[in-house]
C-alpha positions in Angstrom: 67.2 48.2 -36.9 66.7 50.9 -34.4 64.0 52.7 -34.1 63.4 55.8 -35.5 63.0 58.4 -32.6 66.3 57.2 -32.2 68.1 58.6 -34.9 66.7 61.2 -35.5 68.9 64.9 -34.9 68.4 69.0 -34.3 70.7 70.5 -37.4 71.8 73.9 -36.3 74.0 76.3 -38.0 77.6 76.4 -37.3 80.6 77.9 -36.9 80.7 76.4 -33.0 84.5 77.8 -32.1 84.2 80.0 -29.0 85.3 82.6 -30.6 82.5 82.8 -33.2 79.8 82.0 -30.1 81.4 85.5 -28.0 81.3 87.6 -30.7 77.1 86.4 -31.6 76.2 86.6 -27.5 75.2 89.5 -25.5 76.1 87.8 -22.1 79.0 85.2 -21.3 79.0 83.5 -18.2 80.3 81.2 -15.9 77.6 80.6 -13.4 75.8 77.5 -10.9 72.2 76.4 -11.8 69.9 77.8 -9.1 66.9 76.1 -10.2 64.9 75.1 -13.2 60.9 75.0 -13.5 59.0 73.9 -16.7 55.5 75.8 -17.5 53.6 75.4 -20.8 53.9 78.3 -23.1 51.0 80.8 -23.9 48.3 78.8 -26.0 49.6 75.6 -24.0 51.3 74.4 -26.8 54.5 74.1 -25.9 56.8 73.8 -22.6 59.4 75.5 -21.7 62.1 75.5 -19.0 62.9 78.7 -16.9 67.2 77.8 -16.3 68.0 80.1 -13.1 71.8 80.8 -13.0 74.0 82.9 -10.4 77.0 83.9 -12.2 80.4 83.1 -11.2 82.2 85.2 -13.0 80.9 87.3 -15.8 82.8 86.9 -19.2 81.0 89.7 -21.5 77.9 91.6 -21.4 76.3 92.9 -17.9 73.5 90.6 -16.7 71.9 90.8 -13.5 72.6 88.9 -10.4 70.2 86.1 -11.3 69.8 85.2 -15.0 67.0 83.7 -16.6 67.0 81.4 -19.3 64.6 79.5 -21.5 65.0 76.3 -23.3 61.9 74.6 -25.1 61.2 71.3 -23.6 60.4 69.9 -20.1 57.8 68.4 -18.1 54.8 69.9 -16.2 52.7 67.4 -14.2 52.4 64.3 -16.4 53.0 65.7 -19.7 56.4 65.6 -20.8 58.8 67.7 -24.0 62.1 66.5 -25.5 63.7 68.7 -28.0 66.6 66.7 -29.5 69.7 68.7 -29.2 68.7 71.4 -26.8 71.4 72.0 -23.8 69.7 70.7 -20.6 70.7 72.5 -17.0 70.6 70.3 -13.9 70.0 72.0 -10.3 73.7 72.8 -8.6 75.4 72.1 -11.9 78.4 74.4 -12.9 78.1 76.0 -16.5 79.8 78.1 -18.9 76.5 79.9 -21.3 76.5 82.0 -24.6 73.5 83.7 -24.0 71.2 86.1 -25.8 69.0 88.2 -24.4 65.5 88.0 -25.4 64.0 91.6 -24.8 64.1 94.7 -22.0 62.7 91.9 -19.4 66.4 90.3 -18.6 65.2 87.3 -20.0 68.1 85.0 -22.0 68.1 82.2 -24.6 70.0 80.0 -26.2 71.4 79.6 -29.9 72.2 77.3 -31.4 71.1 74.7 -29.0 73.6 72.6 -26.8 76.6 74.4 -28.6 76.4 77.3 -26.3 76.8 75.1 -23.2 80.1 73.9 -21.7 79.2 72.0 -18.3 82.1 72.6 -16.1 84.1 70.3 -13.4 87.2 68.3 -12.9 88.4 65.4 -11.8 89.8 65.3 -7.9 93.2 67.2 -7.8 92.9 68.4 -11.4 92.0 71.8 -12.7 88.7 72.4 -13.9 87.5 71.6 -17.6 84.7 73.0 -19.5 82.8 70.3 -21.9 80.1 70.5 -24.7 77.8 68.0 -25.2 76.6 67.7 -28.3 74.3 64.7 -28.2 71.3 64.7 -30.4 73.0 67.6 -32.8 74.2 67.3 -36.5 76.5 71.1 -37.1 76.3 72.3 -40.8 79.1 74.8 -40.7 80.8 73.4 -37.8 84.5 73.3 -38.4 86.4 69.4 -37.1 88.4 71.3 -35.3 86.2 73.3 -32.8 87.0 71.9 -29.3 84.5 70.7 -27.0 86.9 69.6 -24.3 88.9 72.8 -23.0 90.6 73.8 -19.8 87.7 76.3 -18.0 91.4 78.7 -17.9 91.7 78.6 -21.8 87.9 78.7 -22.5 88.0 82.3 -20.3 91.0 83.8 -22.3 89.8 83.0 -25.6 86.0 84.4 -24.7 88.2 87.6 -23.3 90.3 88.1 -26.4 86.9 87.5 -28.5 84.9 90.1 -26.3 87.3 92.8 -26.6 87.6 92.7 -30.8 
C-alpha cells in the first residue's frame, strides 16, 4: 500500500486548453527564470516563492521588464512547504506563464496551479516544444483533449488568435 502523502492531489478547476488560459490571464509570456527566493508570508504562516522572469517575448498584456511571481510553497532556512500541484520555476529555466496580476504593485500569480506553466526546450537539432506538467493535479473540467505537449510555434499562434478575440 502506499502511503498516503503519496496519493494525495490539488483539484483545480478546468477548462486547461490555451485558449481558455489567454482569454482568463492579464499577462502571457515567454520568458527565462532569473531567480527564485522563498520568504514566509506575513503572520509566518506560510511560505512563498518570489519566481523572477525576463520575458522573451511578450504574448498578451504589458508587463514590465522583470516580472514577479508568487507561488505558495518553498523553503526558508530549515523549514520547508510543498503544495501538491503548484507549477515550480527552476533558476535559468525557459517558460511559457499565464499570469495574473495581483494588484497596482506588478506583482503576478498563478491559476490554476501547474496548468498555467509550459516549460520550454528541445531536443538537439529539433525545434523547441512547450510542456505542461501536471503532476500532483486532478482537472474537474478539463477536457481529454487539451494538449500538454505543443510545438513553442503553435502554442504562440493559438495564445495570439485567443488574445486578439
Amino acid at each position: 500500500m502506499l502511503p498516503l502523502f503519496l496519493l494525495l492531489a490539488s483539484t483545480v478547476r478546468g477548462p486547461a486548453d490555451v485558449e481558455s488560459l489567454a482569454t482568463a490571464a492579464d499577462v502571457v509570456v515567454h520568458a527565462s527564470v532569473v531567480r527564485t527566493s522563498s520568504a514566509l508570508g506575513k503572520g509566518g504562516g506560510q511560505i512563498f516563492t518570489a519566481v523572477v522572469l525576463k520575458p522573451i517575448e511578450t504574448w498578451k498584456g504589458d508587463p514590465r521588464d522583470e516580472i514577479t511571481v508568487v507561488v505558495p510553497g518553498g523553503a526558508v532556512g530549515d523549514l520547508s512547504q510543498t503544495v501538491q500541484g503548484v507549477a515550480e520555476f527552476h533558476s535559468g529555466e525557459e517558460v511559457v506563464v499565464f499570469l495574473r496580476e495581483r494588484g497596482p504593485d506588478g506583482i503576478y500569480s498563478v491559476e490554476r496551479f501547474a496548468l498555467v506553466k509550459f516549460a520550454v526546450g528541445a531536443p538537439s537539432g529539433l525545434p523547441k516544444r512547450a510542456v505542461r506538467d501536471r503532476k500532483g493535479l486532478d482537472c474537474a473540467g478539463c477536457a481529454p483533449s487539451e494538449s500538454d505537449d505543443l510545438a513553442l510555434d503553435e502554442l504562440r499562434a493559438r495564445v495570439l488568435r485567443s488574445a486578439r478575440k
